[in-house]
C-alpha positions in Angstrom: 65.6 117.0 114.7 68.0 116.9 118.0 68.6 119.8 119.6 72.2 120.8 121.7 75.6 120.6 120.9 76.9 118.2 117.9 78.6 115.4 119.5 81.6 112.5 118.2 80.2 110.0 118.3 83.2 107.1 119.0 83.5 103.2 119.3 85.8 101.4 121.6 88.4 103.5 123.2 91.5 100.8 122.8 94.1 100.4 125.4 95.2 103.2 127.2 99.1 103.2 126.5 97.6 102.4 122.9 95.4 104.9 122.4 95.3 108.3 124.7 97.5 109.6 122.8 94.6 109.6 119.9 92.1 110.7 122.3 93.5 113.5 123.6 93.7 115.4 120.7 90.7 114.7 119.4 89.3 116.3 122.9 90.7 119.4 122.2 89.8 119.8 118.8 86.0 118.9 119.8 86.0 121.4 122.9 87.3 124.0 120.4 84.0 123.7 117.9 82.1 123.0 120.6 81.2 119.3 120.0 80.1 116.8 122.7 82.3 113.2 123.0 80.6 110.2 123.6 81.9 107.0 123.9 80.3 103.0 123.5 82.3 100.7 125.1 82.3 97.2 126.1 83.9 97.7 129.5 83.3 99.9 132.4 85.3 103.2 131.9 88.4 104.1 133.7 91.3 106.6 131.9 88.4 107.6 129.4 86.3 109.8 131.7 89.0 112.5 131.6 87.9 112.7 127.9 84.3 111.5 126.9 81.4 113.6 127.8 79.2 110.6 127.9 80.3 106.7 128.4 77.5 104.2 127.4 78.8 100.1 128.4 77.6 98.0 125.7 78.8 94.7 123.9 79.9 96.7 120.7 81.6 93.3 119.6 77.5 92.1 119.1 76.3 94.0 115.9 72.3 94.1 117.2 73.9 95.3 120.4 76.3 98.0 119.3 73.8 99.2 116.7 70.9 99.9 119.2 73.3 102.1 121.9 74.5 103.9 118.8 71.0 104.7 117.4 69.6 105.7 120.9 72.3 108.2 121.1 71.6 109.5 117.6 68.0 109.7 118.8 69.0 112.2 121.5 72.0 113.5 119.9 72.9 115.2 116.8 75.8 113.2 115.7 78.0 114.7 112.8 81.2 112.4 113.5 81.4 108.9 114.2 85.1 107.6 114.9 86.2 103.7 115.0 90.0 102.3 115.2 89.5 98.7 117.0 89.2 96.3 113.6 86.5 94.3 114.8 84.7 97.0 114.7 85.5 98.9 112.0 83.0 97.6 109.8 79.5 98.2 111.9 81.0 101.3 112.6 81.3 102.4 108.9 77.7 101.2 108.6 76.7 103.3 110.8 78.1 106.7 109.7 76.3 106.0 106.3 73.0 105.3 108.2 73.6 108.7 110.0 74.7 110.6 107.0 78.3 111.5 108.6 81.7 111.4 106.8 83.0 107.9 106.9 84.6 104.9 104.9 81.4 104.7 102.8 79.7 101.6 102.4 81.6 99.5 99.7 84.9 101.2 101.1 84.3 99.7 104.6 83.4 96.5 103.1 86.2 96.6 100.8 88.7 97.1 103.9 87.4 94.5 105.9 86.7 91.6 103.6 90.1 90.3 102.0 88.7 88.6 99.4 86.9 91.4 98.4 89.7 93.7 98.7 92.0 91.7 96.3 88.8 91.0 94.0 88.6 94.6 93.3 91.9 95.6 93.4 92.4 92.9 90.7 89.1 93.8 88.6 90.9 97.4 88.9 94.4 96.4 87.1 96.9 96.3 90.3 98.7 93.7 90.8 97.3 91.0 93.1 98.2 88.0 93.7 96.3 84.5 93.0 93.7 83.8 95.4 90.9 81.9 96.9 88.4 82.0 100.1 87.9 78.1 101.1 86.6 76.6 104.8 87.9 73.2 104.0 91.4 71.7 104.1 90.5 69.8 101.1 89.3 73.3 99.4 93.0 74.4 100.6 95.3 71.7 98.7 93.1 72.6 96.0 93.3 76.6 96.0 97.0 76.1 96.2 97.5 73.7 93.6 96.4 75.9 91.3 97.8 78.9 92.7 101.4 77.9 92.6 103.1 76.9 95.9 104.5 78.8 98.0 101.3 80.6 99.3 99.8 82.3 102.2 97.1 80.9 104.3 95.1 83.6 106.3 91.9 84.3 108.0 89.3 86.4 105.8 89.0 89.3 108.4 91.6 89.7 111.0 94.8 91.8 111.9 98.2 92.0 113.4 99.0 88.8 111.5 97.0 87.0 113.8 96.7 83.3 112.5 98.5 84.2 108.7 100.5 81.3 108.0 103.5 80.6 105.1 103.3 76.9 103.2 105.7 76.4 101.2 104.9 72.8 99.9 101.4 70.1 100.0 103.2 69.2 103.1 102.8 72.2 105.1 98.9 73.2 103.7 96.4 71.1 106.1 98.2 72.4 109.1 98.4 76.5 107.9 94.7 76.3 107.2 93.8 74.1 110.5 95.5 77.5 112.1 94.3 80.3 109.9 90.1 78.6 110.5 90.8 79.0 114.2 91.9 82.2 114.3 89.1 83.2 111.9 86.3 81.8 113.9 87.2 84.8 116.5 85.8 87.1 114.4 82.8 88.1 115.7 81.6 89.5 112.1 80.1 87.8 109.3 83.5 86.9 107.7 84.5 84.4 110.2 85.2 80.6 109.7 86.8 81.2 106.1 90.6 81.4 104.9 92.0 82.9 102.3 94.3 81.1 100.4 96.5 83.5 98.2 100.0 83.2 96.1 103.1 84.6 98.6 104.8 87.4 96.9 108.9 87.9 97.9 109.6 91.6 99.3 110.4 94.0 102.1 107.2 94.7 103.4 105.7 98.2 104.7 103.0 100.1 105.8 101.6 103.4 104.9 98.7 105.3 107.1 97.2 108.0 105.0 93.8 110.6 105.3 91.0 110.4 102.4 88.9 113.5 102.2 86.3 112.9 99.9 87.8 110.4 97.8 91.4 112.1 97.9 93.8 109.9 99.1 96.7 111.6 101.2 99.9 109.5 102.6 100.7 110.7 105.7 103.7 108.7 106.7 105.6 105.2 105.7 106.6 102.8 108.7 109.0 100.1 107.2 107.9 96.5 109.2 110.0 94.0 110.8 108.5 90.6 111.4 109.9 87.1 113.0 110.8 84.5 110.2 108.4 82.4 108.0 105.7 81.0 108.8 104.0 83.6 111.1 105.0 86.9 110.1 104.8 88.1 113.6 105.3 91.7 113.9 108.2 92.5 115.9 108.9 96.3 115.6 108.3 99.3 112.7 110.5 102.6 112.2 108.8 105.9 110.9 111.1 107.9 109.0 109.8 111.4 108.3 112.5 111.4 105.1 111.6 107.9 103.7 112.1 108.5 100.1 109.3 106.0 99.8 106.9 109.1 100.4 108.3 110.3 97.0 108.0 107.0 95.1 105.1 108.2 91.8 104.2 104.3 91.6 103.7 103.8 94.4 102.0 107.0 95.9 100.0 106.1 92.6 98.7 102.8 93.4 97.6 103.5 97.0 95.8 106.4 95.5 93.9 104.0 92.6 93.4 101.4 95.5 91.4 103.3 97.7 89.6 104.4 94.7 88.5 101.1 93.4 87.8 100.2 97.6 85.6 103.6 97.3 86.7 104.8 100.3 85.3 108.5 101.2 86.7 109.6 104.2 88.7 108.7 107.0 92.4 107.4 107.9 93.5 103.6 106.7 96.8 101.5 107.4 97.3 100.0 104.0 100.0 97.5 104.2 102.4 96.6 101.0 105.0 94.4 99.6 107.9 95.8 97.7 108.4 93.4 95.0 110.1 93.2 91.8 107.2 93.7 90.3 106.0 96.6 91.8 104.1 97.7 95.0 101.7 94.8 96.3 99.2 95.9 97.9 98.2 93.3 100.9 95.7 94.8 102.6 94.1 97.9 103.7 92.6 98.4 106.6 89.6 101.6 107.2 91.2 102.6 110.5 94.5 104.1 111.9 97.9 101.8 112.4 98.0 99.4 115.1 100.8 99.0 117.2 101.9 102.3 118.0 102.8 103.4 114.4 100.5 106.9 114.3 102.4 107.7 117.8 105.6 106.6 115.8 104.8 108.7 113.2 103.7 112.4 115.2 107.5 111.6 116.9 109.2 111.3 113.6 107.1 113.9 111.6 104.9 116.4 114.0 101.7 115.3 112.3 99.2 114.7 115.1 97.0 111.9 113.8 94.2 112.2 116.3 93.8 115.6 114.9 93.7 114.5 111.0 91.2 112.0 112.2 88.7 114.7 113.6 89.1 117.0 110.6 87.8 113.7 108.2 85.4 112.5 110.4 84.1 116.1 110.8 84.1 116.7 106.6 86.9 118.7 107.2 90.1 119.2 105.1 92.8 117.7 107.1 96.3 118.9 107.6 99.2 116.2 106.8 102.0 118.4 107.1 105.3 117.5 108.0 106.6 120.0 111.0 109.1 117.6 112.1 111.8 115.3 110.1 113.3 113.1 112.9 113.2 109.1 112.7 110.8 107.0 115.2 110.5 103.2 115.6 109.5 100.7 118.3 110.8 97.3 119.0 108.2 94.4 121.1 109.5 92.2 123.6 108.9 88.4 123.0 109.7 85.3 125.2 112.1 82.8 123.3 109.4 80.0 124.5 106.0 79.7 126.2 106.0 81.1 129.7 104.4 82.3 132.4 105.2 85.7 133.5 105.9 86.8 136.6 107.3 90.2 135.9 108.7 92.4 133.3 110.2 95.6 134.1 110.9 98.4 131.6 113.9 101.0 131.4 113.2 104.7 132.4 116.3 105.9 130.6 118.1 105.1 127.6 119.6 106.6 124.4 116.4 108.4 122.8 114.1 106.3 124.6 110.6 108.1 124.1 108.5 105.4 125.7 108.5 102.1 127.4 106.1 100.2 129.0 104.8 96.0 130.1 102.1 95.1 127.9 101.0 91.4 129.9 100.6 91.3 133.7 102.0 88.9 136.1 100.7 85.4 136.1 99.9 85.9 132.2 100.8 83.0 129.7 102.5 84.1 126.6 102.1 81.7 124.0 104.4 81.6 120.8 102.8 80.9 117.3 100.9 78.4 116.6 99.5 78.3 120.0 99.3 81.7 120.4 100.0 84.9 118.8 101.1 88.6 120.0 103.4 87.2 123.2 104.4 90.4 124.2 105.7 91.5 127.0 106.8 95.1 126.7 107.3 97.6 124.1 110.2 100.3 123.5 110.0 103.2 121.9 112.7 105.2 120.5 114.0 109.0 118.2 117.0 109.6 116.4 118.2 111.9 113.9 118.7 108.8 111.8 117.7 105.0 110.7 121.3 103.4 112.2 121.2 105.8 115.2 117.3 104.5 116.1 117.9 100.8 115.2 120.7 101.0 117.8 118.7 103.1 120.2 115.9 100.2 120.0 118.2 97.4 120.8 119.9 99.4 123.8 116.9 100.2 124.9 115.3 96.7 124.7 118.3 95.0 125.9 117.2 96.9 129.4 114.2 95.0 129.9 114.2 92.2 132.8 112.1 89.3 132.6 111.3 87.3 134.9 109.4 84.0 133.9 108.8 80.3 134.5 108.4 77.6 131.6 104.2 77.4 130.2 103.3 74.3 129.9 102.0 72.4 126.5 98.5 74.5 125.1 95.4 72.0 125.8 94.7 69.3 122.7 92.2 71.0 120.3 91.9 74.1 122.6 89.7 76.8 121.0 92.1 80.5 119.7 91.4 82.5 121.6 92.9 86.2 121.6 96.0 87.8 122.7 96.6 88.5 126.2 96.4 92.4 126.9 94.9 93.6 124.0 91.7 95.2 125.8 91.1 98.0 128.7 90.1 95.9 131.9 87.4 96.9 134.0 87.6 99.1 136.5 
């Protein structure tokens, strides 16, 4: 057995603006029981040496890769947490914990998270509603799967986020090209789920998001973000608002079904983003994913409701009871900045004051090309962020506040014939 101190054991850090305000937390709560940090990552480490003990560079997007760093520190350290929030990862992470006997999504629960089809097979073995669905990796298999679905329906990649490469068709017409763009984006994947589409029935609704704790099978919403997203057929997300009051925090159905989906997932411990339809036929649940929100929504939520998430995250990883508590009730949200075409840009500044304003900052350097749906996906250039006592007030506050943002761009021209996906612009740490 390893002697020393216990140590976190944590892969991929994130962004900074994205994710510090995770870290930090987590620091303090480790210095406090005496735990070690130690972080794999796949660049060379900048902001996260104020926080990590111990920073090992390794491809953790390469499963052999990320699995030997991670077992050579276990063979020097005694890990008793293991944290993950970057979705490609999620999943060799959650294999991992179970391999070293430490809280975590368990085994089917990660699997259930990161495979779609998976998710909605159990979910619909389980009795929640689901809609109809298929996996294909042909554009014949496609036509098919939505024939006998019922039109209109959803094409998306079998393991991805953000609504990267999720695609509305509404008619036969508008199927060969959804799937051509959902297989690309799914060949990214770096996992074993790549180079597949799901083909599902699209279900009418407001759409939100719920992150939530589960401590030993207990599942425990933490906060609701309500999701606004561009127009059919993308679904890109454009901004979220956290209200610590949303009555949907009260709703028995569907506090209910989140609570029976995570048990049919059999997910143990750890924080998920679980993203739902409001229908008229109930809560749908889309997806959920074994890791905290993306875009800002934890940070959205600790404004609107004083829960600090990188805290609730230590106490599950650790086997601890966490503390979802609302000290706050104040409402939070966050608008992106998008191009109205491809462009090039050459600079984007961000306001320093405004009505509530909480945070602002770029998210693409100079010289980057933002590219709009289907050529590209997440083409944003800055964020906003901000608090009011109320929905109107913030809504308000977020269109002030983004209407201060200057851009400065030149027209991008056409993407190449048959160019490969390839990722978002911005979306990891650079090196040093």
């Amino acid at each position: 057995m390893t002697a020393g101190p216990g140590a976190l054991l944590v892969i991929g850090s994130g962004l900074k603006v994205y994710r510090e305000y995770l870290v930090a937390p987590i620091r303090r709560r480790a210095r406090e029981a005496g735990l070690d940090m130690v972080l794999l990552n796949n660049l060379k480490p900048t902001w996260q040496r104020e926080y990590f003990d111990e920073i090992i560079v390794a491809n953790v997007f390469d499963s052999e890769a990320m699995g030997a760093a991670a077992r050579e520190v276990a063979g020097r350290r005694r890990i008793v947490g293991l944290m993950c929030w970057d979705e490609p990862l999620v999943l060799d992470a959650g294999l991992l914990a179970a391999e070293f006997g430490v809280p975590g999504l368990s085994v089917p629960g990660v699997r259930g998270c990161r495979d779609k089809e998976l998710t909605r097979a159990q979910l619909t073995a389980a009795g929640l509603y689901q809609p109809g669905f298929e996996l294909t990796t042909t554009a014949a298999g496609a036509r098919a799967a939505a024939e006998r679905i019922g039109y209109p329906v959803v094409i998306k990649p079998r393991a991805m986020g953000a609504s990267i490469g999720v695609v509305f068709a509404a008619d036969e017409a508008e199927v060969d090209a959804a799937f051509r763009i959902a297989l690309a984006a799914s060949e990214v994947d770096p996992g074993p789920y790549r180079a597949s589409a799901l083909v599902e029935g699209y279900a009418p609704g407001p759409e939100i998001s719920v992150d939530g704790a589960v401590h030993k099978g207990e599942y425990l919403p933490m906060f609701v973000a309500r999701k606004h997203s561009s127009d059919q057929p993308y679904f890109e997300e454009v901004g979220h608002l956290v209200d610590a009051a949303d009555p949907l925090l009260e709703d028995r159905e569907l506090m209910r079904t989140l609570a029976r989906a995570h048990q049919a997932l059999g997910i143990e411990d750890g924080i998920t983003h679980s993203e739902v339809r409001l229908t008229d036929r109930g809560p749908l649940i889309i997806e959920i994913n074994g890791r905290l929100g993306g875009d800002l929504i934890p940070f959205l939520g600790r404004t609107a409701t004083g829960i600090e998430p990188g805290e609730v995250l230590f106490d599950v990883a650790t086997g601890r009871w966490p503390d979802t508590g609302h000290t706050r009730r104040a409402v939070a949200g966050i608008r992106f900045g998008y191009p109205a075409q491809d462009c090039v840009l050459r600079s984007v500044t961000v306001p320093t004051r405004a009505p509530g304003l909480v945070a602002a900052a770029p998210m693409a350097e100079p010289g980057t090309t933002l590219r709009l749906p289907p050529g590209g996906y997440l083409a944003r250039h800055s964020f906003v962020v901000c608090e009011a006592d109320d929905t109107r007030t913030c809504l308000d506050r977020l269109a002030t506040a983004a209407a201060l943002v200057q851009l400065d761009t030149e027209p991008a021209g056409p993407p190449e014939p048959n160019a490969p996906f390839a990722m978002p612009a911005g979306l990891l740490d650079v090196d040093e």
